[in-house]
C-alpha positions as CSV (number, residue, x, y, z in Angstrom):
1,X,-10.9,25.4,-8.5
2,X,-13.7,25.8,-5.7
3,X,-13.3,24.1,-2.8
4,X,-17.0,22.8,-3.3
5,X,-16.0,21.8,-6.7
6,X,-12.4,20.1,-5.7
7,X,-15.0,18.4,-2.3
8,X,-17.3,17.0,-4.7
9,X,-14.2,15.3,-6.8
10,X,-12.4,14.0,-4.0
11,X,-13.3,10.5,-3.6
12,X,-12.9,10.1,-7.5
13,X,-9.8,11.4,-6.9
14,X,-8.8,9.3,-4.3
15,X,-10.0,5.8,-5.8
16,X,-7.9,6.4,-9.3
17,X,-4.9,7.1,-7.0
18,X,-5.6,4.1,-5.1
19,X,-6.2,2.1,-8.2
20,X,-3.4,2.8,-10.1
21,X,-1.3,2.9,-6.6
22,X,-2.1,-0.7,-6.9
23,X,-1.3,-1.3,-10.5
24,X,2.0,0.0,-9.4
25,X,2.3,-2.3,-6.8
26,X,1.8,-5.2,-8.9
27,X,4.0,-4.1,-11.8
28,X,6.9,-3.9,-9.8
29,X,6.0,-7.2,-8.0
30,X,6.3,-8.6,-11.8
31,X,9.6,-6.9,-12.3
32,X,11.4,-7.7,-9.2
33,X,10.2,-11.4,-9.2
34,X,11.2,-12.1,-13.3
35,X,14.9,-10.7,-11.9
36,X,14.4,-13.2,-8.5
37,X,12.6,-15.8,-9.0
38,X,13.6,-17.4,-5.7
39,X,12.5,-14.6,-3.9
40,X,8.8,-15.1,-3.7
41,X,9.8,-17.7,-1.8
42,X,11.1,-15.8,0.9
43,X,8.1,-13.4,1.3
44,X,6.3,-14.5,4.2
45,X,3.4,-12.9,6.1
46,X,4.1,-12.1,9.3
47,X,3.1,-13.5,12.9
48,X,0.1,-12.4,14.4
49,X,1.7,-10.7,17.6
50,X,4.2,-9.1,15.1
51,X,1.3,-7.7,13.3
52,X,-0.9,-6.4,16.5
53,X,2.8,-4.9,17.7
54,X,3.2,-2.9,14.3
55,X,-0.3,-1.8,14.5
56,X,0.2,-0.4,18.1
57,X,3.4,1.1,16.8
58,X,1.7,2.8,14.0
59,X,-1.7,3.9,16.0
60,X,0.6,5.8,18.6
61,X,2.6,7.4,16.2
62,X,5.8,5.4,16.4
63,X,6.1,4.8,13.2
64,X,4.6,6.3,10.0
């Protein structure tokens, strides 16, 4: 393939993989939860400071 070619496909590319990244996501979500019910119950967002410490973490290359 040329590189202008594979370029101009990229983002097309990139959104399907994203998309059915997401499909995925959700199927599994459905699996695990008809197995544990209770466990959606347990899923929690976290804090704010936690969330501003992973970011740091994962903007200085802590963590990837």
């Amino acid at each position: 393939m040329e590189l202008e070619e594979y370029v101009d496909h990229l983002r097309d590319r990139v959104d399907a993989a994203v998309l059915a990244s997401h499909g995925r996501r959700e199927q599994l979500r459905a699996e695990i939860l008809a197995d544990h019910p209770d466990l959606g119950a347990r899923i929690r967002r976290p804090p704010p400071g936690t969330m501003r410490w992973a970011r740091h973490l994962l903007r200085t290359g802590t963590v990837s």
